[in-house]
C-alpha positions in Angstrom: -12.5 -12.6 -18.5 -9.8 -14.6 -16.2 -10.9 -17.7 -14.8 -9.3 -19.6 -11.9 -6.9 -22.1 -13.5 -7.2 -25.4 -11.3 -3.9 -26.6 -12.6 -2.0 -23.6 -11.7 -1.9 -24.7 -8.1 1.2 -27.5 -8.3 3.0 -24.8 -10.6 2.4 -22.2 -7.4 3.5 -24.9 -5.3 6.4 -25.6 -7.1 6.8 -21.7 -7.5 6.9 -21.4 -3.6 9.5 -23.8 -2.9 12.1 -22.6 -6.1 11.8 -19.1 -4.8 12.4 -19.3 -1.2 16.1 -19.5 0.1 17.6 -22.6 1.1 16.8 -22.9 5.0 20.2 -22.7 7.0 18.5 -24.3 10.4 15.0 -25.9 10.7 14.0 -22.8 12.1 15.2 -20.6 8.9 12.3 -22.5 6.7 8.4 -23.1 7.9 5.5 -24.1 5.9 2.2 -23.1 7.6 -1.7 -24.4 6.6 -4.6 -22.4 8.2 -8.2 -22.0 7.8 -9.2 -18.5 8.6 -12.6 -16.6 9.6 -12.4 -13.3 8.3 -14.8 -9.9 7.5 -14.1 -7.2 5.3 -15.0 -4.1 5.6 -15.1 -1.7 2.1 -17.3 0.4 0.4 -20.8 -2.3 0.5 -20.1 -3.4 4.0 -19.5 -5.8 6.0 -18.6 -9.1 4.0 -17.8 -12.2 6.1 -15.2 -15.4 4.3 -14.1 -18.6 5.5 -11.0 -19.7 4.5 -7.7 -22.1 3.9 -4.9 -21.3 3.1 -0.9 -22.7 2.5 2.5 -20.5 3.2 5.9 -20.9 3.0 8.5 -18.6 4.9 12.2 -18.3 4.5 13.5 -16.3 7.4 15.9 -14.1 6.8 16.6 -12.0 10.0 16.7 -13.2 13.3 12.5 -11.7 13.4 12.4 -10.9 9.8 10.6 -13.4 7.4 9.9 -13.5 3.2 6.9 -14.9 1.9 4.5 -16.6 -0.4 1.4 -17.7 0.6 -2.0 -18.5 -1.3 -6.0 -18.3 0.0 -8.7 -19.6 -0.9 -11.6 -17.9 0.6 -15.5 -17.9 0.0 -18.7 -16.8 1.1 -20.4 -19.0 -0.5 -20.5 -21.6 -3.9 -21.4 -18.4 -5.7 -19.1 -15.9 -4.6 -15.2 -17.5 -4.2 -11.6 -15.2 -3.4 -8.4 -16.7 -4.2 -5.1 -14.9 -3.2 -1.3 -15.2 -4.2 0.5 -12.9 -2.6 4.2 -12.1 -1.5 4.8 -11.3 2.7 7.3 -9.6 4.1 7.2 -10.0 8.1 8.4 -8.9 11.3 7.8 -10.2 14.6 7.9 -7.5 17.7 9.6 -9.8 19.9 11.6 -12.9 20.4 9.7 -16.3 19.4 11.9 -18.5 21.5 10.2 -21.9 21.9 8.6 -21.1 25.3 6.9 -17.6 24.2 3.5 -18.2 24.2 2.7 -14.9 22.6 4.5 -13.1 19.5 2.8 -10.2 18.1 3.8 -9.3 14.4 3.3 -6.8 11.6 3.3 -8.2 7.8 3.1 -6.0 4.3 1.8 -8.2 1.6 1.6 -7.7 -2.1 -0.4 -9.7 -4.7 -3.1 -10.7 -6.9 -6.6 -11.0 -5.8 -9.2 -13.3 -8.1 -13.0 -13.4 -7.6 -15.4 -15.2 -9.0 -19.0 -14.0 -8.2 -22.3 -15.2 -9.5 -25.6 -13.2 -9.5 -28.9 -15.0 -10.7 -27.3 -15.7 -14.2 -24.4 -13.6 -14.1 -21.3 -14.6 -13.6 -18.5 -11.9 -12.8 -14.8 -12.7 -12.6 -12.3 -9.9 -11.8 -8.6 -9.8 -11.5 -6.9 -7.0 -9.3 -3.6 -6.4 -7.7 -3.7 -6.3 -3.7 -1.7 -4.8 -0.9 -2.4 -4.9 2.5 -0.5 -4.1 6.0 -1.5 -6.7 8.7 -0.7 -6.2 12.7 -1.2 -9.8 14.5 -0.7 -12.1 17.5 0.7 -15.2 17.2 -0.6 -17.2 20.0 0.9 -20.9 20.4 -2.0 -23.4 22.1 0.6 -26.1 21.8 3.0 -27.9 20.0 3.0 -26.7 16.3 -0.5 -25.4 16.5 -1.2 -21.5 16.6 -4.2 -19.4 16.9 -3.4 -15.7 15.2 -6.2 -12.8 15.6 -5.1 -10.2 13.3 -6.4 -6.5 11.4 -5.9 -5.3 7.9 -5.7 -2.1 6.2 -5.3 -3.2 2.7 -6.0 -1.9 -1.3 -7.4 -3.5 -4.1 -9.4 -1.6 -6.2 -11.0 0.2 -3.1 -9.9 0.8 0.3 -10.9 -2.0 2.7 -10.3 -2.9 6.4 -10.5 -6.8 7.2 -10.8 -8.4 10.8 -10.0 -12.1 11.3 -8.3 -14.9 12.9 -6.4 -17.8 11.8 -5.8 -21.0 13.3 -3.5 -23.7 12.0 -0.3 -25.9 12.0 3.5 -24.8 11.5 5.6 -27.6 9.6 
């Protein structure tokens, strides 16, 4: 059985920052917290998730973006996700500092641990993860953003998942 390793997190951090490029500009480099509302949709239903999560991008095309980024999402004490997965990104347009708007498509590639308890049962599972994501980024000022976006993404099943993000660009 895997279990989630609290110590693991600096080493991802660390990870993260040793792995991304060296940014060229203070554009070429963002960091980006968020707490997300999300459902997915798979073979039991509907399944809704609050989350946080931390990601760093190096960008490495003018719209074009490499990724880590980690999740932490839960439905509940009993029943917790956490995700570490690679992104590769591409905005549709320009994001020049007075676009409001910037809709994007991401494929992402990771690892997917849950940790799900039933009466006296606990279940902890380990699978890989891909999914392809199409998005809005929408600015509501400053460094804050507000992204509604849909999923159509693999772990061991198919599964569709509907959310939005909202957080802070560094």
């Amino acid at each position: 059985m895997l279990r989630p390793c609290r110590s693991c997190f600096p080493a991802l951090i660390l990870a993260m920052v040793v792995l991304m490029p060296p940014p060229a500009s203070a554009q070429a480099f963002t960091i980006e917290a968020s707490v997300e509302r999300m459902t997915i949709l798979d073979d039991t239903g509907r399944v809704p998730y609050n989350g946080v999560g931390v990601a760093a991008r190096g960008h490495i095309g003018p719209r074009v973006g490499l990724g880590v980024g980690v999740l932490r999402l839960g439905r509940s004490a009993r029943d917790r996700l956490l995700v570490v997965e690679g992104q590769l990104s591409a905005d549709l347009r320009s994001s020049p500092a007075d676009r409001a708007a910037v809709p994007y498509i991401a494929l992402s590639v990771g690892v997917m641990h849950q940790a799900l308890q039933s009466g006296l049962t606990k279940y902890t599972n380990a699978s890989f993860i891909a999914e392809l994501t199409a998005g809005v980024r929408l600015r509501v000022g400053g460094r804050w953003f507000v992204a509604p976006e849909a999923s159509l993404g693999v772990t061991a099943y198919p599964h569709r998942r509907l959310g939005i993000a909202g957080g802070l660009v560094f």
